[in-house]
C-alpha positions in Angstrom: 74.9 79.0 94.2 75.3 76.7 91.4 74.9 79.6 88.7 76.9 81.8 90.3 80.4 81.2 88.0 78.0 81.6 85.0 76.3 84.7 85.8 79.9 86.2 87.4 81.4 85.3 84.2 78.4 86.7 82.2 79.0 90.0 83.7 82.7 90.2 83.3 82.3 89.7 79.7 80.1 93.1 79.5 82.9 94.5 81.6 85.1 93.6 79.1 83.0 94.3 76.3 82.7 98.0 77.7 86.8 98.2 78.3 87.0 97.2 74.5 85.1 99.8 73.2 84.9 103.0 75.7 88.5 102.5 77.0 89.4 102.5 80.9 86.8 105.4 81.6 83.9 103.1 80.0 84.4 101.4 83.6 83.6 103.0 87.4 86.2 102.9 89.9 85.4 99.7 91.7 84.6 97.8 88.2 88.1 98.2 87.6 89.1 96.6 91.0 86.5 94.1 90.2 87.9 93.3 87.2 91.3 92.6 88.8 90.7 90.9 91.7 89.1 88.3 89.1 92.1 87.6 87.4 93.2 86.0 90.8 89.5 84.1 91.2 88.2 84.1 87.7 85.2 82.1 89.0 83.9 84.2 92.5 81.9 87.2 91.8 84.1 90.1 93.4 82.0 93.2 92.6 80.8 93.4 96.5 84.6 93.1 97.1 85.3 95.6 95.1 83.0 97.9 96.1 84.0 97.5 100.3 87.7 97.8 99.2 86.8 101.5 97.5 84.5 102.7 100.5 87.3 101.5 103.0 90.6 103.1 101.1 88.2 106.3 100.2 88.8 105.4 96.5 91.1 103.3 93.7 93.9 105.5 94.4 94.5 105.1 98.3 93.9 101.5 97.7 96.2 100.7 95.0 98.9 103.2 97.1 98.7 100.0 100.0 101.2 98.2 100.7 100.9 94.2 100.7 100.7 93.4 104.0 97.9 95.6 104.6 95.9 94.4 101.8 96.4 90.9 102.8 94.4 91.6 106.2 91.9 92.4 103.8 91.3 89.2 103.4 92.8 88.9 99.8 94.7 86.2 98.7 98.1 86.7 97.3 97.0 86.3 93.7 94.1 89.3 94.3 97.2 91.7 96.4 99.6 91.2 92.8 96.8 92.0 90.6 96.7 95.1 92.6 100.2 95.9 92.8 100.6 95.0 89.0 98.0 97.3 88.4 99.5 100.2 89.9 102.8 99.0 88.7 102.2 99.3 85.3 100.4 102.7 85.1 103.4 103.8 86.8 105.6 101.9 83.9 103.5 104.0 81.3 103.6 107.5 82.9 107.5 106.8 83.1 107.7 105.8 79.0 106.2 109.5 79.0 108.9 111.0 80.0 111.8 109.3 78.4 114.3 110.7 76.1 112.8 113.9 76.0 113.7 116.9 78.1 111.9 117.1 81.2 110.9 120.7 81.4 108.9 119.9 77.7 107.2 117.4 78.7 105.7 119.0 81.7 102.3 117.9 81.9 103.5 114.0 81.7 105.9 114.9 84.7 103.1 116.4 86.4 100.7 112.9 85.8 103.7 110.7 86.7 104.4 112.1 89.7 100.4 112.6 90.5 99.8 108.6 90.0 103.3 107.9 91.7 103.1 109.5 95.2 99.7 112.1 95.7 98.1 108.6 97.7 100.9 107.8 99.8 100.1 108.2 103.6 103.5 109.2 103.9 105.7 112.1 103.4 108.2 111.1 100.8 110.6 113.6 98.9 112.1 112.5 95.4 114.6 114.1 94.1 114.9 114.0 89.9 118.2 114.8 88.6 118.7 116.6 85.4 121.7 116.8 82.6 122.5 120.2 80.8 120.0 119.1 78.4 117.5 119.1 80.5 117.3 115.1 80.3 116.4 112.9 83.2 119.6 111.4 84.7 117.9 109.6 88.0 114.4 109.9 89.4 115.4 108.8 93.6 113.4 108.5 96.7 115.9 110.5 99.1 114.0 110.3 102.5 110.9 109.4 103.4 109.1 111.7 106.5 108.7 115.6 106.7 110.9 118.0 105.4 112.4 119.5 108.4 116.2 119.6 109.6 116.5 121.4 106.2 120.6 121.6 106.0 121.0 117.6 106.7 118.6 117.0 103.2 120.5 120.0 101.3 123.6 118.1 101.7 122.4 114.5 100.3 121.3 116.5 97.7 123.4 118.5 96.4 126.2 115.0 97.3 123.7 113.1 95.0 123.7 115.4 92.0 127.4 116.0 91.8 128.3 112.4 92.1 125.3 112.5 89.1 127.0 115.0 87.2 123.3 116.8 87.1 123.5 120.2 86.2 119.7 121.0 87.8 117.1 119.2 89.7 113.5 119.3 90.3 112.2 118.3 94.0 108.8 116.2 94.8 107.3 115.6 97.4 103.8 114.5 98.5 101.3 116.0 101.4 99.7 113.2 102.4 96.8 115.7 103.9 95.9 116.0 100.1 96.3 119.7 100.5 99.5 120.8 98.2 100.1 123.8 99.2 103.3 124.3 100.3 104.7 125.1 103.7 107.0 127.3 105.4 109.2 124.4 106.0 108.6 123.8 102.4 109.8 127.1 101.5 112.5 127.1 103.6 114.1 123.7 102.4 113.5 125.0 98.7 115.7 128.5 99.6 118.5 126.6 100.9 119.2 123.8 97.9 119.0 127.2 95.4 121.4 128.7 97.7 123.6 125.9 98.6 123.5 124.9 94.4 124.3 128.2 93.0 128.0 127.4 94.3 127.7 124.6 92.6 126.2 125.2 89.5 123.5 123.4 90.2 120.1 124.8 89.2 116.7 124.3 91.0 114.1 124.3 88.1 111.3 124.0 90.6 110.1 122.2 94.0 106.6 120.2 92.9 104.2 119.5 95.8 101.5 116.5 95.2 98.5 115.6 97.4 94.9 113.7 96.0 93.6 117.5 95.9 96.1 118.2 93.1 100.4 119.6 92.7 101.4 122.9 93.0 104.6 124.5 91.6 106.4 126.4 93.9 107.7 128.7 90.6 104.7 129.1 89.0 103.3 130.3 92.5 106.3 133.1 91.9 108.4 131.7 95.3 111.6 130.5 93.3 
């Protein structure tokens, strides 16, 4: 056991070596974890760790979606739960920069990834709401309710409230399956016909209702139901 901080550290310094010169996808999934649960213990080999944390979440993404208190009866000390969270915090942090001052609707595809990091893990239903200004500019990306999408004219009037105390002029709805499957329901449907209805009096335009789930997003325009 005497070696073991040697040959740990030995190792991490090829892991690091790797990251240095093939990027983030020079490493596998649970290396990554590895690698940050070491910044907490820089001297305990975590690769074993590592690798139970990915078989038991079913991958980097459900576990980096946990909240604290469930990673801490993982047995992981608080400095190993941050490293986590800052993790997850910070790729977050970048796909945001991606999408600031630029229009929204041109800078699709980073939409699409933020959104995808952002909420396709969550093990619950959670609709964002992101408000846009005649220009197409983000005004407020907001978590309105968290839970299915049902008792559609209560949500339509936060909504539509929301964007007018905004002063948005359109808005783009999110919301995650936590099934992974993103195709979108009748309830879906449903909620999507009555904010287009309810902002037309209000000039307010629906560009689109975006469904995420770990199997991918779906557009409800580009699937020709707006």
């Amino acid at each position: 056991m005497a070696d073991q901080p040697s040959n740990a550290s030995g190792h991490r310094a090829r892991l690091r070596q790797r990251l240095f010169e093939g990027g983030g996808k020079a490493l596998l999934d649970h290396e990554l974890v590895e690698y940050l649960l070491a910044l907490a213990i820089p001297r305990r080999d975590t690769k074993d760790q590592a690798k139970a944390l990915i078989a038991r979440y079913g991958g980097i993404g459900p576990l980096l979606e946990a909240d604290p208190e469930t990673l801490r009866k993982e047995d992981l000390t608080d400095g190993m739960v941050g490293a986590l969270m800052i993790a997850k915090a910070t790729a977050q942090r970048l796909l945001e920069t991606r999408m600031e001052e630029r229009p929204v609707l041109s800078s699709w595809d980073a939409l699409g990834d933020y959104l995808q990091a952002a909420m396709a893990h969550s093990p619950v239903e959670e609709v964002r709401v992101l408000f846009l200004n005649a220009k197409n500019m983000l005004l407020a990306n907001e978590a309105m309710w968290r839970g299915s999408v049902d008792e559609a004219s209560v949500h339509v009037r936060e909504v539509i409230s929301r964007a007018i105390q905004l002063g948005a002029t359109a808005i783009i709805i999110v919301h995650n399956h936590p099934s992974g499957d993103p195709s979108p329901s009748q309830q879906d449907i449903r909620l999507t016909k009555d904010l287009i209805e309810a902002g037309r009096h209000m000039k307010i335009t629906v560009h689109d209702h975006v469904i995420v789930g770990s199997q991918g997003r779906s557009s409800m325009k580009a699937l020709g139901l707006i």
